[in-house]
N, C-alpha and C positions, 0 to 999 in steps of 0.2 A: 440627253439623259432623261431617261422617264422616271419618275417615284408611284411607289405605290405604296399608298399609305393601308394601315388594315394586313398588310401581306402576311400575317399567319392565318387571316379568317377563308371560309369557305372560296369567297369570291376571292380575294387578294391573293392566294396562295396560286393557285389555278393562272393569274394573271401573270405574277412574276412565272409560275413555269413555265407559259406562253410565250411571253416576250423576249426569255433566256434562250428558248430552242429558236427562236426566229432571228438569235444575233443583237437583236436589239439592247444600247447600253439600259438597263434597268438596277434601282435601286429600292431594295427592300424596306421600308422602315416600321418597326416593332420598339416595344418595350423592353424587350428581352433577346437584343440580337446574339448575344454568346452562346443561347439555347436552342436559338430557331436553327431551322435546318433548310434550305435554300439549294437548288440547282448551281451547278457552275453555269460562271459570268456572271450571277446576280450580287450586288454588293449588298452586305447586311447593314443596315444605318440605326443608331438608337433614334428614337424620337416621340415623345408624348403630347397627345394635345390637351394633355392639360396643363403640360407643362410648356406654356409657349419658347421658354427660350433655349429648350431644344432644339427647336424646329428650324431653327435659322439653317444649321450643319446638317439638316436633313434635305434642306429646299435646294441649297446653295447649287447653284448650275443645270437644275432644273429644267428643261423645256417642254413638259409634260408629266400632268399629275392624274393619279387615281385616288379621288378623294373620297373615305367613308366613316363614316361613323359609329362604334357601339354605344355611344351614350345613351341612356333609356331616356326616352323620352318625360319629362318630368322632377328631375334629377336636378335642375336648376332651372332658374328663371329661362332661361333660352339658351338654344341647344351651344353653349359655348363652345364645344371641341369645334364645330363646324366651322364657327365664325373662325377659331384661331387656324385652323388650316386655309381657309379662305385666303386668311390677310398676310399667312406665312408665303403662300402662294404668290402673290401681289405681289408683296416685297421682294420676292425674289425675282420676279420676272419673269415667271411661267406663264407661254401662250396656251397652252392647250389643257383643259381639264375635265375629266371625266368625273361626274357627281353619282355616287349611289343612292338612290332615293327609296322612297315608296311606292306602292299602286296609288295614283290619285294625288303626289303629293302634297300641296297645301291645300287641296279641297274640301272647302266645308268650313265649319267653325267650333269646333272643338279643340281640348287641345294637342291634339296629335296631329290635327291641321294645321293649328297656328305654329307648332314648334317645324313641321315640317317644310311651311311656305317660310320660315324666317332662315331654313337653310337651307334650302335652295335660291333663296335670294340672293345670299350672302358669293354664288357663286356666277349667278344671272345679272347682278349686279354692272349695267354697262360699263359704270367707274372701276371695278375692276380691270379693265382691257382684255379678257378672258376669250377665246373661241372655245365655249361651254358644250358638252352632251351631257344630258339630265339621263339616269336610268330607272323606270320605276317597276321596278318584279313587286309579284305578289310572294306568296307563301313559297320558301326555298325547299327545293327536293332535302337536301343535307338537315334539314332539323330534325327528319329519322333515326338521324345520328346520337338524338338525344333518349334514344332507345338500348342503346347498344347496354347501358350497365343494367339495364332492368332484365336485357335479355340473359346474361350473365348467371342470374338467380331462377333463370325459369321461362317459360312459354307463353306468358304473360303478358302484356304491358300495359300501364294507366295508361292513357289519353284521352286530356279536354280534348271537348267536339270533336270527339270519332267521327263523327256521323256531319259533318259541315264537309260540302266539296270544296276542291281548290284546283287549278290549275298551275300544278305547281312549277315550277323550275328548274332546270339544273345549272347552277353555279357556273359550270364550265360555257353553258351560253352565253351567259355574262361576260364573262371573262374574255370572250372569244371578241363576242361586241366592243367592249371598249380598248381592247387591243386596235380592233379597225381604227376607234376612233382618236385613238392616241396616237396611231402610226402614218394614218391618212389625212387625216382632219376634212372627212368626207361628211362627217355627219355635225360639223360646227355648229350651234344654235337647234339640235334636234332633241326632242323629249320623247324617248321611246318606251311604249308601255308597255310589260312584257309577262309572258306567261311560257309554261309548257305546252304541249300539244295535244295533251287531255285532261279531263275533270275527274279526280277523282277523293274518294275518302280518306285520311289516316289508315281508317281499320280496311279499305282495299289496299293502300300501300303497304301496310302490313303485310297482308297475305301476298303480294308478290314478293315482299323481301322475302318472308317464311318461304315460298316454292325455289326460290335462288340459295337459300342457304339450307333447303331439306328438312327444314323444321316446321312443326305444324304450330302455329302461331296465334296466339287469340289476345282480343283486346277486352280490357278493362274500363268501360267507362268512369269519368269520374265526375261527380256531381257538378252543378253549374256551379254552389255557394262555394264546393272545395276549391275550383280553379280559380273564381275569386277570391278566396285567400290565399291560393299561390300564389297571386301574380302581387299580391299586398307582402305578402313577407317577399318578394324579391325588390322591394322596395320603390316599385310604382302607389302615388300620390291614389287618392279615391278617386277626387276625378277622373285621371287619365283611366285608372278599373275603370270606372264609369263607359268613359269612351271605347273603351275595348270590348267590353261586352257587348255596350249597341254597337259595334260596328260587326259584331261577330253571331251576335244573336237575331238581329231587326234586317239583316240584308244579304245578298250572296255575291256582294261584291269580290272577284278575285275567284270567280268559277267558271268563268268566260276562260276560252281558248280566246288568244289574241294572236292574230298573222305575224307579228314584227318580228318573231327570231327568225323565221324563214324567209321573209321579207330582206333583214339585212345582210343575213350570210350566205342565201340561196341553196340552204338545205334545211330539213324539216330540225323541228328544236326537239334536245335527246329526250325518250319517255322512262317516266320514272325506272320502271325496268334496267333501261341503259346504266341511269344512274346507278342503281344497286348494284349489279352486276361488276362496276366499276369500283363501286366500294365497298364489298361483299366481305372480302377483309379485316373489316374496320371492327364486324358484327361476331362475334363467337357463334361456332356451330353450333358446343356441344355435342 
């Protein structure tokens, strides 16, 4: 039985649909299993990691985990959801676990580093008894997705750092990867760093969604001081702002194309395009 923990977010959803059409036993687990909506063969499991003693009836007969995190970085002394799926894992007796991380992730000394290297340790951890795969993407294609209601009102859209390239990602590479690595246990003790297969803007990704959905599409930039108060009223610490800015303003880490999606699957990794095209639905016409 595999678990995948996360299974309504971009990656986890994508994962359970994977491992359902390949036959494989997988087990969903969400906060909200009477809501979610899952492929057949997948079983829906409740389970929170904040609430560890849920998680016993989620692990239970486990032999492979997908383990991820939304916890914001900051949000407490150290990244506790991580460490409790960690040790839910442990206790259960799960060999194989696949970690979603970051680009880079505990490098450096800030604290997005330090929350980062404390959990992935939690899973690197030899006393664990774990055959580990660490995954670290940069900027995911699906956060366009956080465009869709502004599209809604109009032709519009705010976006911090329009203008910052990324290499972005599509989820379903992901998903595709730790599939291998839960079903094969080819890639045990491997940390792959991972990107799409081009560099580009927000406001270019825009205009390719705009030419897939027919609409002529422009961006809004929004000042540097306003996305630092966004990210403060969504209840990241100053520091951690702190940290985000310089990592987003003083450097272009995460604009490298990186070989690894095509490296592990032996086909090119999907381009933003792909992505849109795929979830072009998701966006109103108008």
């Amino acid at each position: 039985m595999i678990l995948v923990t996360g299974a309504t977010g971009h990656v986890g959803s994508e994962l359970v649909r994977r491992l359902a059409a390949a036959g494989e036993p997988v087990r969903a687990m969400t906060r909200r299993p009477t809501k979610a909506c899952f492929p057949a063969g997948a079983e829906a499991v409740y389970g929170d990691a904040a609430d560890p003693e849920s998680l016993a009836a989620a692990f239970a007969g486990v032999d492979g985990a997908f383990l991820m995190s939304a916890q914001a970085v900051g949000t407490a002394p150290e990244p506790t959801h991580d460490l409790a799926l960690a040790a839910a894992a442990e206790r259960a007796g799960v060999r194989r676990v696949v970690k979603l991380s970051t680009l880079d992730g505990g490098a450096g000394d800030d604290p997005i580093a330090r929350w980062q290297r404390t959990a992935e340790a939690a899973v690197t951890d030899p006393a664990r008894g774990f055959a580990w795969t660490l995954l670290r993407p940069g900027r995911f294609m699906s956060n366009a997705l956080q465009w869709a209601g502004q599209l809604r009102a109009g032709d519009e859209v705010a976006i911090p750092f329009a203008d910052r390239q990324a290499a972005s990602i599509d989820p379903a590479d992901l998903a595709e990867i730790a599939a291998l690595a839960l079903t094969t246990g080819e890639h045990a003790g491997a940390v792959h760093e991972l990107s799409g297969p081009q560099s580009l803007t927000p406001t270019e990704e825009l205009a390719v969604l705009g030419e897939i959905l027919g609409r002529d599409l422009r961006v809004r930039s929004v000042p540097v001081e306003a996305a630092r108060a966004g990210m403060s009223r969504y209840g990241f610490p100053p520091e951690v702002v702190d940290a985000i800015m310089r990592r987003t303003l003083d450097g272009d880490r995460g604009s490298e194309v990186l070989p690894t999606v095509e490296k592990v699957l032996g086909h090119p990794a999907r381009t933003f395009a792909q992505w849109a095209r795929a979830h072009a639905e998701e966006f109103p016409r108008l």
